[in-house]
C-alpha positions as CSV (number, residue, x, y, z in Angstrom):
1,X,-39.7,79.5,-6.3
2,X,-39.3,75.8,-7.7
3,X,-41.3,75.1,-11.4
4,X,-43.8,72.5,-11.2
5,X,-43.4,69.6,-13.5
6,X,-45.8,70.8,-16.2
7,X,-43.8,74.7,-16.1
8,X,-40.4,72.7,-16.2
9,X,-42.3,70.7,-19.1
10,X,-43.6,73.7,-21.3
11,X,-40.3,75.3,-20.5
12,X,-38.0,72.7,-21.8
13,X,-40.2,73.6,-25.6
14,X,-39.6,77.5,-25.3
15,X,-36.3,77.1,-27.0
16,X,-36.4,81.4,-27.6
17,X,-37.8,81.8,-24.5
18,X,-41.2,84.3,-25.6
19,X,-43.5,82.0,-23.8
20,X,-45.1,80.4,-27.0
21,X,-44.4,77.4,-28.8
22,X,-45.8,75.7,-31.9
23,X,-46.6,72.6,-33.9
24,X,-43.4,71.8,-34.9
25,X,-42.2,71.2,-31.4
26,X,-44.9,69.3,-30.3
27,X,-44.0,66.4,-33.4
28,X,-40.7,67.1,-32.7
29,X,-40.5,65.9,-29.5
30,X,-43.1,62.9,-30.5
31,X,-41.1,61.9,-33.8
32,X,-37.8,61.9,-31.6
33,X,-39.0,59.5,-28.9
34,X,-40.4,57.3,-31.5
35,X,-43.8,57.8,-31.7
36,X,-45.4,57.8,-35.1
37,X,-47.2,60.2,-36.1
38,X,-50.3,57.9,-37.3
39,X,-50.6,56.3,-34.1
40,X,-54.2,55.9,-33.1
41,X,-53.7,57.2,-29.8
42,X,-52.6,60.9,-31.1
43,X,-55.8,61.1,-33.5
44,X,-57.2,64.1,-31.2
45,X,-53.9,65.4,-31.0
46,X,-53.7,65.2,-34.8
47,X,-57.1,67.0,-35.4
48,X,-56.2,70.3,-32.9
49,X,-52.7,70.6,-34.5
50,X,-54.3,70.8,-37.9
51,X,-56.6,73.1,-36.6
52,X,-53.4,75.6,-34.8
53,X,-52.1,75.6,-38.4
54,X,-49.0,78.0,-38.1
55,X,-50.0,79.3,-34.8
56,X,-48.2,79.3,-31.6
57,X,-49.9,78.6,-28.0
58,X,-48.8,79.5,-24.1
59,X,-48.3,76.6,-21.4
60,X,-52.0,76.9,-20.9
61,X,-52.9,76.3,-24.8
62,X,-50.3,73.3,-24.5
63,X,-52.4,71.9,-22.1
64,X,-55.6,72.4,-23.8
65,X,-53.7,71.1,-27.1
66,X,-52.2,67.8,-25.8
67,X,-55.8,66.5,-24.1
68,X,-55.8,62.8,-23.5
69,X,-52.2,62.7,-24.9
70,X,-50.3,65.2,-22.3
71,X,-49.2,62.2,-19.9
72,X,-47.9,60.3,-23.2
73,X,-46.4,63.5,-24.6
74,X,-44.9,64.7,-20.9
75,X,-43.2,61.1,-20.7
76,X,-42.0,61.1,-23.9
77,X,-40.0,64.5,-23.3
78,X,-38.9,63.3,-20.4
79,X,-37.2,60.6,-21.5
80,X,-39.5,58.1,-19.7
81,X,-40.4,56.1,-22.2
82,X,-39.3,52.5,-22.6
83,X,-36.5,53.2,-24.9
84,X,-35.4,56.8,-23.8
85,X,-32.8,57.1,-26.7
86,X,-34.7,56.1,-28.7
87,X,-33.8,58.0,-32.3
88,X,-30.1,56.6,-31.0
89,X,-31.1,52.9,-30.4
90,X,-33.1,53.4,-33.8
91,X,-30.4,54.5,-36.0
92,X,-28.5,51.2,-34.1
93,X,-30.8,49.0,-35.4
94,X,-30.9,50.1,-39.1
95,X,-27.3,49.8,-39.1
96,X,-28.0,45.9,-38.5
97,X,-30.6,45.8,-41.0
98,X,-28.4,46.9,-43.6
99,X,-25.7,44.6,-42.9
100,X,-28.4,41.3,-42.8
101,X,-30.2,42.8,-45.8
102,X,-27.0,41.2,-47.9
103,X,-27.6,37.7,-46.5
104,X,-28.8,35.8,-49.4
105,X,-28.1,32.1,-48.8
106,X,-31.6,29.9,-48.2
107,X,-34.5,29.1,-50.3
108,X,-38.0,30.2,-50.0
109,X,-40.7,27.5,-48.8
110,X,-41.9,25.9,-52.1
111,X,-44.1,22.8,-50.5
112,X,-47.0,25.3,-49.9
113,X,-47.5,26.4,-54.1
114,X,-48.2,30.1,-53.0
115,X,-45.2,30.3,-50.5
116,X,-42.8,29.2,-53.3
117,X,-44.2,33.0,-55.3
118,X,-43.1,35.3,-52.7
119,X,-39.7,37.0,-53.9
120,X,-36.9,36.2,-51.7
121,X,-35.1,39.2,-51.5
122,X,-38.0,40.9,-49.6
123,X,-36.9,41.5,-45.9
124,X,-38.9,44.0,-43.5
125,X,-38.1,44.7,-39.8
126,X,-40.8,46.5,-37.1
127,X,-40.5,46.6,-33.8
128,X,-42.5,48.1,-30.9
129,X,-42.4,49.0,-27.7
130,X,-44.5,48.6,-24.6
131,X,-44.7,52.5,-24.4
132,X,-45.7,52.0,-28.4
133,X,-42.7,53.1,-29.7
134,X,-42.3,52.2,-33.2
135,X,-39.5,51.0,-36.0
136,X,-40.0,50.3,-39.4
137,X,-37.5,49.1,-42.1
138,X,-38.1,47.5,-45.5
139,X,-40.4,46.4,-47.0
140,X,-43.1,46.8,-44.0
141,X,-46.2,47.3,-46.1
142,X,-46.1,44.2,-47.8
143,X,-48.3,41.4,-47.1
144,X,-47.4,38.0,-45.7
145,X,-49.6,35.4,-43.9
146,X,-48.7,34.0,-40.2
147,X,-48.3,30.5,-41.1
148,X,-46.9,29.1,-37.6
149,X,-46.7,32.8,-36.2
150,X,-50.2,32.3,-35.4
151,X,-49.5,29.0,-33.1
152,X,-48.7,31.3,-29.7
153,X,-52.1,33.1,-30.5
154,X,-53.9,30.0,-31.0
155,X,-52.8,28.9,-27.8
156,X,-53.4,31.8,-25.4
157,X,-56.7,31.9,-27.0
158,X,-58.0,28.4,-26.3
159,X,-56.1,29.3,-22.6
160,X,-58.6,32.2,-22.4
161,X,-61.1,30.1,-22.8
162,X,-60.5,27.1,-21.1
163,X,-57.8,27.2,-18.7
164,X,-54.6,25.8,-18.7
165,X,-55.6,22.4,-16.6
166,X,-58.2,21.7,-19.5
167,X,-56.0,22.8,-22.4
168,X,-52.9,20.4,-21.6
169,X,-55.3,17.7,-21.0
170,X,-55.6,17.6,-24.7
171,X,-51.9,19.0,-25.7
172,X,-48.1,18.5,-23.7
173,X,-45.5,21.5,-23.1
174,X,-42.3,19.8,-23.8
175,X,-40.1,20.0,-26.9
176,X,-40.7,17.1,-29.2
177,X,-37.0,17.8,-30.4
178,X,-39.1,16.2,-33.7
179,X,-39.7,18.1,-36.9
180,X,-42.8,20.4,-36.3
181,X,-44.6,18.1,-39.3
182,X,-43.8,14.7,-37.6
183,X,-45.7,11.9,-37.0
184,X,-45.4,11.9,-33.7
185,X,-46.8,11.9,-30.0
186,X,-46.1,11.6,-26.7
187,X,-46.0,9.1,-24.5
188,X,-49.2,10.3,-23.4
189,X,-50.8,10.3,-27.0
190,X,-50.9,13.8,-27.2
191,X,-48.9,16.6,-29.0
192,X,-45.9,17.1,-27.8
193,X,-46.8,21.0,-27.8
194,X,-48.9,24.0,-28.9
195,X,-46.0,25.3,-31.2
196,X,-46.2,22.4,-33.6
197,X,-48.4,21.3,-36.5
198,X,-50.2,18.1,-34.1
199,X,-50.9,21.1,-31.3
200,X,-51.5,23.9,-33.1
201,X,-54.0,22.0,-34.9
202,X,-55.7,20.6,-31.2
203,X,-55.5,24.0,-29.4
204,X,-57.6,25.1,-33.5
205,X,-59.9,22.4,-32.3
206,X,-60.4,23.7,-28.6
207,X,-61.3,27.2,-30.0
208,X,-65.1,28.6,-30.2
209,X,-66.4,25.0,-30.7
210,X,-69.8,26.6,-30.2
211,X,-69.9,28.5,-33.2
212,X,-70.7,28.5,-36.9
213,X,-67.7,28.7,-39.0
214,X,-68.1,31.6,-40.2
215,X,-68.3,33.2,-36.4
216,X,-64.9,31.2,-35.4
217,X,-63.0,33.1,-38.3
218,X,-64.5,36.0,-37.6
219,X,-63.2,35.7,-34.0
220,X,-59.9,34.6,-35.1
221,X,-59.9,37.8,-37.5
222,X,-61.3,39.8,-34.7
223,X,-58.4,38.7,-32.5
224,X,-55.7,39.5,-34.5
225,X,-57.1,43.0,-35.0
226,X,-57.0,43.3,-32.0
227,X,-53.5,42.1,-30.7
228,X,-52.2,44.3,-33.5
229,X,-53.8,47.3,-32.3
230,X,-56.8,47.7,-34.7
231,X,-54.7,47.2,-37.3
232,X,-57.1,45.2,-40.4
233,X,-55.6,42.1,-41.2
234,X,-57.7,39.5,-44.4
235,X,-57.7,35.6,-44.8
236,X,-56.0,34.9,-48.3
237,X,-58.1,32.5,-49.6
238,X,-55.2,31.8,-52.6
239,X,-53.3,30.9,-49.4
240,X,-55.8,28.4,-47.8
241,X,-57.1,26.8,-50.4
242,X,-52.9,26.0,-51.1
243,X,-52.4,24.9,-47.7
244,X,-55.4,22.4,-47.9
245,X,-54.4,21.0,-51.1
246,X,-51.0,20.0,-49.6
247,X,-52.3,18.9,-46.1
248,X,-51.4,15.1,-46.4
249,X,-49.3,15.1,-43.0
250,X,-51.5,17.2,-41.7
251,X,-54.8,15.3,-42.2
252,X,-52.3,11.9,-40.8
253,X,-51.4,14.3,-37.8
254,X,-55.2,14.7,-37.0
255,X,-56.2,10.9,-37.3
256,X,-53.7,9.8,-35.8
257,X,-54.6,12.4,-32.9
258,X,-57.9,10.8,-33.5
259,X,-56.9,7.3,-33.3
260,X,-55.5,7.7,-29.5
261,X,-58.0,9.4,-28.3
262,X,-56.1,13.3,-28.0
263,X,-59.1,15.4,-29.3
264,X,-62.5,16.2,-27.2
265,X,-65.5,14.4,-27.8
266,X,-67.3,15.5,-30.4
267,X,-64.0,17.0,-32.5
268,X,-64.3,16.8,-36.7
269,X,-60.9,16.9,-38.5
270,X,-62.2,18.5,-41.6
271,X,-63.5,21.7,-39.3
272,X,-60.4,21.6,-36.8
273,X,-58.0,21.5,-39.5
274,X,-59.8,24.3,-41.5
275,X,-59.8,26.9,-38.8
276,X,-56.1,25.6,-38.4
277,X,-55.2,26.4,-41.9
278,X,-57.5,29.7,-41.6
279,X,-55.4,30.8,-38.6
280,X,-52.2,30.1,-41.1
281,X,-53.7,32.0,-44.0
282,X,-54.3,35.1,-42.2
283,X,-52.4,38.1,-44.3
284,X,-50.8,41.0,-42.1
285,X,-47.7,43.3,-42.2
286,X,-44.8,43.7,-40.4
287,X,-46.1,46.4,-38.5
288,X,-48.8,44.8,-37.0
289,X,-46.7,41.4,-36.0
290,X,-44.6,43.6,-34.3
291,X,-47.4,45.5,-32.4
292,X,-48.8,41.3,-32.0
293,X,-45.0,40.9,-29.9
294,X,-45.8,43.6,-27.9
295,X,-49.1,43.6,-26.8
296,X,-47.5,40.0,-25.5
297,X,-44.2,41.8,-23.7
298,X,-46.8,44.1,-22.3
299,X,-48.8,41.3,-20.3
300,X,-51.2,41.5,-22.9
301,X,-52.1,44.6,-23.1
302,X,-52.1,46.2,-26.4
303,X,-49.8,49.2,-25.6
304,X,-51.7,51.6,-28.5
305,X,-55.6,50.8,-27.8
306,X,-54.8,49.9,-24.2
307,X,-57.4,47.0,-24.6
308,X,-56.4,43.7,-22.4
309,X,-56.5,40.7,-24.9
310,X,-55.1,38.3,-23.2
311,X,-54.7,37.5,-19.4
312,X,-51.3,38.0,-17.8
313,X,-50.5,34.3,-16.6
314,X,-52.0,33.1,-20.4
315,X,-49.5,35.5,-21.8
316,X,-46.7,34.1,-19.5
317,X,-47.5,30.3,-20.4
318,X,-47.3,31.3,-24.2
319,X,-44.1,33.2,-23.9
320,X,-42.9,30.1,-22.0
321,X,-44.2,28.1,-24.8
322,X,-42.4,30.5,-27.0
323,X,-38.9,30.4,-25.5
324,X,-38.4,26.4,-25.5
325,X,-40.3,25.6,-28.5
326,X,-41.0,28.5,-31.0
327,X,-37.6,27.9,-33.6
328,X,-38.8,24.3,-35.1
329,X,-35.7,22.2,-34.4
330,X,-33.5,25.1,-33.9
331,X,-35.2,26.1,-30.8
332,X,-32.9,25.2,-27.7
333,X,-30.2,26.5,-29.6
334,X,-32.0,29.8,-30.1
335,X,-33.0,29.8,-26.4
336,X,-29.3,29.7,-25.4
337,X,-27.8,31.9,-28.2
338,X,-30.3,34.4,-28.7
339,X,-32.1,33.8,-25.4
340,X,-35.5,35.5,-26.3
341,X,-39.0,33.9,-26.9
342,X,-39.5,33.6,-30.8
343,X,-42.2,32.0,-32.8
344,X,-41.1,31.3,-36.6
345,X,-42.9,30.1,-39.7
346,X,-42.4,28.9,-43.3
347,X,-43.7,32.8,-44.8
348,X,-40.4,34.3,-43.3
349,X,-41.5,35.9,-40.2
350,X,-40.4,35.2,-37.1
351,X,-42.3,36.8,-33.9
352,X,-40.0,37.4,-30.8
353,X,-40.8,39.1,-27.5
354,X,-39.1,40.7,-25.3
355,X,-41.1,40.7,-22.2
356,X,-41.5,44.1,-20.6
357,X,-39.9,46.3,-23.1
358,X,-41.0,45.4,-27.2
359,X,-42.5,43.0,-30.0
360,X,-40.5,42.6,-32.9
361,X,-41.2,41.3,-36.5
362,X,-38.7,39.8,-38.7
363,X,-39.8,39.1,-42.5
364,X,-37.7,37.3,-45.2
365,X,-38.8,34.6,-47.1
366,X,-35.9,32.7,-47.3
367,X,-35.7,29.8,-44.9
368,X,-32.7,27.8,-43.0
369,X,-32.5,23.9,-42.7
370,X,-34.9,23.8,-39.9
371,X,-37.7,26.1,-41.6
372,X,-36.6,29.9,-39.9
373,X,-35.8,32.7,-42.0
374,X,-31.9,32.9,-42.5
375,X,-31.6,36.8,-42.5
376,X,-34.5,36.9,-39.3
377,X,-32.1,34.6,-37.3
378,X,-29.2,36.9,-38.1
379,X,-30.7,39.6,-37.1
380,X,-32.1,38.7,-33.7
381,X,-28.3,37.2,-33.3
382,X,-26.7,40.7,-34.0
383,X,-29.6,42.0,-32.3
384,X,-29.2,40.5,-28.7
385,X,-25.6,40.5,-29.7
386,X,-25.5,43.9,-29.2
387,X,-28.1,44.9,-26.4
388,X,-28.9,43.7,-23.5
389,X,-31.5,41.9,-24.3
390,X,-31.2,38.2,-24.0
391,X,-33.3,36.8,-20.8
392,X,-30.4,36.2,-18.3
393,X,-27.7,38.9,-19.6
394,X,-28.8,40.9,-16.1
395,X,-26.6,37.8,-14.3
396,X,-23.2,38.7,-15.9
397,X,-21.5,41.6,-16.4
398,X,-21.0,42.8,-19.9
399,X,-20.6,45.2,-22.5
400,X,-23.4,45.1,-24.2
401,X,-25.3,48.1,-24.4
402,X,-28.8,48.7,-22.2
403,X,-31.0,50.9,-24.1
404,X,-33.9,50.9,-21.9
405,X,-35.5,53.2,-19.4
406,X,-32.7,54.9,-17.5
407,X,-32.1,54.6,-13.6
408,X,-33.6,57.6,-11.1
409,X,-30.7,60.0,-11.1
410,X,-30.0,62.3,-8.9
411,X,-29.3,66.3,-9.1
412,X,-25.5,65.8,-9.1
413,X,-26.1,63.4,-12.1
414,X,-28.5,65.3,-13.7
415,X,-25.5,67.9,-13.6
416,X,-22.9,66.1,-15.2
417,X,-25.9,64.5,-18.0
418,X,-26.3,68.3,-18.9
419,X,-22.7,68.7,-19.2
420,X,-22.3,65.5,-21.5
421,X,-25.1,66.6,-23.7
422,X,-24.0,70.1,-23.7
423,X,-20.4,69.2,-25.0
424,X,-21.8,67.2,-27.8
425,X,-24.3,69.3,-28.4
426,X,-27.3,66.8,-27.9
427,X,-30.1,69.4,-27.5
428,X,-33.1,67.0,-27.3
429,X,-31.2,65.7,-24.2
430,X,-30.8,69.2,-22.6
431,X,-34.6,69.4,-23.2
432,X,-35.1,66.2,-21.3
433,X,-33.5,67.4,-18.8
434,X,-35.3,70.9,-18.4
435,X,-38.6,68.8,-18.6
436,X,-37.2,66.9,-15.3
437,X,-36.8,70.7,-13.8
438,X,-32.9,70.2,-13.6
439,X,-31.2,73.5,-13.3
440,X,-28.9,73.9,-16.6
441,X,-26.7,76.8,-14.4
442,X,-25.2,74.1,-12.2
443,X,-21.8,73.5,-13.0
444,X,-19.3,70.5,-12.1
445,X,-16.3,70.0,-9.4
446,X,-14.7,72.5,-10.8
447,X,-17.1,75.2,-11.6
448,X,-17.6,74.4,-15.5
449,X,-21.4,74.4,-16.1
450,X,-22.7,73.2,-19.7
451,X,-22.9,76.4,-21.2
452,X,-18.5,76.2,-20.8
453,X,-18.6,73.1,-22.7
454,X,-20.8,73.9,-25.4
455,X,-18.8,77.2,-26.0
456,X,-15.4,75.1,-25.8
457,X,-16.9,72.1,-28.2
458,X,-18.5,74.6,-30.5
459,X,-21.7,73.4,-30.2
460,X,-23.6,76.0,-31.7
461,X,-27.4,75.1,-31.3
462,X,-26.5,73.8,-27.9
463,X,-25.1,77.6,-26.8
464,X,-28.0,78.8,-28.4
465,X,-30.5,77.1,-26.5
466,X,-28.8,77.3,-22.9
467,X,-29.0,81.3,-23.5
468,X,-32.5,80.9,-24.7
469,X,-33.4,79.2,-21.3
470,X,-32.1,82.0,-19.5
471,X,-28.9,80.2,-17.9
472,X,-26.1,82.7,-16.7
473,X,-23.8,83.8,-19.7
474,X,-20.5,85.0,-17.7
475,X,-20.4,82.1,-15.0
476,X,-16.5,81.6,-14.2
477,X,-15.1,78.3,-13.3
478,X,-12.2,78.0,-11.0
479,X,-9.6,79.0,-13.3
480,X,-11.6,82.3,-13.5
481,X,-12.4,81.2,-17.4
482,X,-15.8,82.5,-19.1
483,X,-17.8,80.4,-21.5
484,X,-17.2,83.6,-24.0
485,X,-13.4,83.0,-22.9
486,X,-13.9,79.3,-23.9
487,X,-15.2,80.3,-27.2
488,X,-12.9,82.8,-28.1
489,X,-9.5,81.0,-26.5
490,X,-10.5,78.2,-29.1
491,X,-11.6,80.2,-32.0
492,X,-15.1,79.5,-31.8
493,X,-16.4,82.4,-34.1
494,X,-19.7,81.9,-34.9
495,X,-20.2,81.4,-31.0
496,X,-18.5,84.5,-30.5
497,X,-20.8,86.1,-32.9
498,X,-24.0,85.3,-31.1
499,X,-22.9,86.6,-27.9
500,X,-21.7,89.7,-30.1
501,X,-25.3,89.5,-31.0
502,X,-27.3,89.5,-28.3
503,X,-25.1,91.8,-26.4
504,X,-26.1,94.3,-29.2
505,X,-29.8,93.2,-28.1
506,X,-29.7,94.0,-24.5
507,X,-28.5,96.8,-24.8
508,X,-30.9,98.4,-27.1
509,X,-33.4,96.9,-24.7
510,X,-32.2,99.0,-22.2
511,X,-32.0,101.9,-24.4
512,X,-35.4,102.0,-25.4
């Protein structure tokens, strides 16, 4: 009789095969596929496990246990999730964050007084995914303000609430191929774009014009809250009060805005440059940028409150913005190079999306020639370098690697999957495939199933979980050969030893 998906599910867990499992393979499976543990959506889960304690539950009390969380969880054994590999893409990544991490050359932005006191050997990396899968490396519980990170928010915000027709009556969407400070407009009067001082400052202007100022902040605090999935974020006033002290070009920006008629009736520089420099001043983590990035990739959704924030064509106009704009001066080269939309700014963090699959945050104060982060560039170069992940790689054939959601497969390839992870002894994969219902007893062209090559590659666990699922233990391939044969032709002992041992347990069974 064929297993229904939630028996093929609680059986892919049962790793002795008694029928009961317990906590430690429920966060095993969770911390594998790269789900933290504190994420907001497993807070039920979190309060029943504490309650089973050491105790172990049937497929029914798995049910019952997981709650709200069993379509998550069930995916996330599966290999469904965005990133399937994810501990493997993971380790990847870390292995590029060490070898940026010694990239010391740029200076940290001094014109803002409290910029200039942030040490510039911090560097921090978080990433996550559309599914809410979640990196973190460095120093990802320190504090650092948006500055120009918050310009794509500012935007989709005064998109949500006045369309895109009104919007760019009052700001352009073409590079300025300026510096994001100049004093400069297009040939229409207006900015040249939201991701520069002159629109960052108008779209500031468009935003909650109805409301004290103390409301608007709270909105803009509200908002980022909210992108970040209910993360808390604070205004640092230390911050503001720097930024207005130093606002010269600014305040020239804005009356010069002013002077050609850019802003809507009624506008005041002092309150549209305040929220501005509020927006700027707003103090967040790593973390939550990168939870920002995806609740963008996802459409706006955020992927761990499941909240909408932001409408789908307002996202797509600010990712658009994002692509040809976001990098200051370096921005067409970073469109063609790296090919993702980014959004830098003078605290070290650059913002990049990649639509459909993650948000990631890069944080180091240290800043290039044209006002990025040296070692963020570097590592969204290595980054794309290495994955698949710039926007047109799908028209060429390459090597990079693809570490997102794998193709339907079918049984034969299910088959030789088993096999791979059999013979190197990947057990979370054999899992994966036992949650899909695959048959771990079918065997290859030539009769070898994956119990053969986990005998022949001495893959311990591996054999030990394939006999613990209840797969055949004397299938013969076509030379005749024996997994035990495998094991003992190349002097696998301790494989040897387990058959030795459960032999010995059968047949007491039978005994008694």
């Amino acid at each position: 009789m064929k297993t229904t998906r939630k028996e093929s599910l609680f059986r892919s867990l049962d790793a002795t095969g008694n029928g009961r499992i317990g906590k430690h393979d429920i966060l095993e499976v969770l911390s594998r596929s790269g789900i933290a543990v504190d994420d907001i959506r497993l807070q039920g889960l979190r309060a029943r496990l504490d309650q089973l304690g050491d105790e172990t539950v049937d497929a029914k009390g798995l049910e019952t246990l997981l709650g709200g969380t069993g379509q998550l969880f069930a995916r996330a054994q599966r290999g469904e999730l965005v990133i399937p590999g994810f501990n493997r893409f993971a380790e990847q990544v870390e292995a590029i964050f060490d070898r940026v991490r010694t990239i010391d050359d740029g200076r940290v932005a001094d014109y803002i007084p409290q910029l200039a006191r942030v040490p510039g050997e911090r560097f921090a990396v978080a990433m996550c995914t559309i599914d809410g899968q979640a990196l973190q490396l460095g120093d990802v519980s320190t504090g650092f303000t948006l500055q120009s990170s918050c310009k794509p928010l500012l935007y989709c915000a005064a998109l949500e609430e006045y369309g895109e027709a009104k919007v760019h009556a009052h700001v352009g969407r073409e590079p300025s191929g300026r510096s994001f400070n100049e004093l400069a407009l297009n040939n229409c009067g207006l900015p040249h774009n939201p991701m520069i001082n002159a629109g960052a400052i108008m779209t500031s202007s468009l935003i909650r014009r109805e409301l004290a100022t103390a409301d608007r902040m709270e909105f803009l605090t509200d908002l980022v809250t909210a992108l970040s999935g209910n993360r808390p974020c604070h205004f640092n006033n230390a911050v503001w009060h720097s930024e207005r002290e130093t606002a010269d070009r600014n305040y020239a920006l804005a009356h010069h805005m002013r002077e050609r008629g850019a802003f809507p009736a009624g506008t005041e520089i002092p309150t549209a440059l305040d929220y501005y420099f509020s927006a700027c001043s707003i103090e967040t983590t790593a973390p939550a940028v990168a939870t920002i990035g995806a609740t963008l990739a996802n459409g706006g959704v955020c992927p761990l409150t499941g909240e909408r924030v932001f409408g789908e064509e307002n996202v797509k106009n600010g990712l658009s913005m994002m692509y040809s704009c976001g990098m200051y001066d370096y921005s067409g080269e970073f469109a063609f190079s790296v090919g993702i939309p980014a959004k830098s700014s003078v605290s070290g963090v650059i913002l990049a999306v990649i639509p459909n699959v993650m948000g990631i945050a890069v944080w180091s104060p240290r800043l290039d020639t044209c006002g990025n982060s040296v070692r963020g560039v570097s590592f969204l170069r290595e980054l794309v370098g290495r994955f698949s992940f710039h926007n047109y790689d799908s028209l060429v054939a390459s090597r990079k690697e693809d570490p997102r959601r794998l193709p339907a497969a079918g049984e034969t390839s299910f088959t030789y999957l088993a096999i791979q992870a059999a013979s190197e002894g990947d057990v979370a994969e054999l899992k994966r495939l036992v949650a899909h219902g695959h048959d771990l007893d079918a065997a290859d062209y030539d009769g070898r199933t994956p119990l053969h090559l986990a005998c022949a590659e001495n893959r311990v666990e591996a054999v030990r979980y394939l006999l613990d699922q209840g797969v055949s233990d004397a299938p013969k391939d076509r030379w005749g050969t024996t997994p035990l044969a495998d094991a003992r032709k190349h002097k696998r002992k301790a494989i040897v030893a387990l058959f030795a041992g459960r032999s010995k347990v059968q047949a007491l069974k039978k005994s008694a």
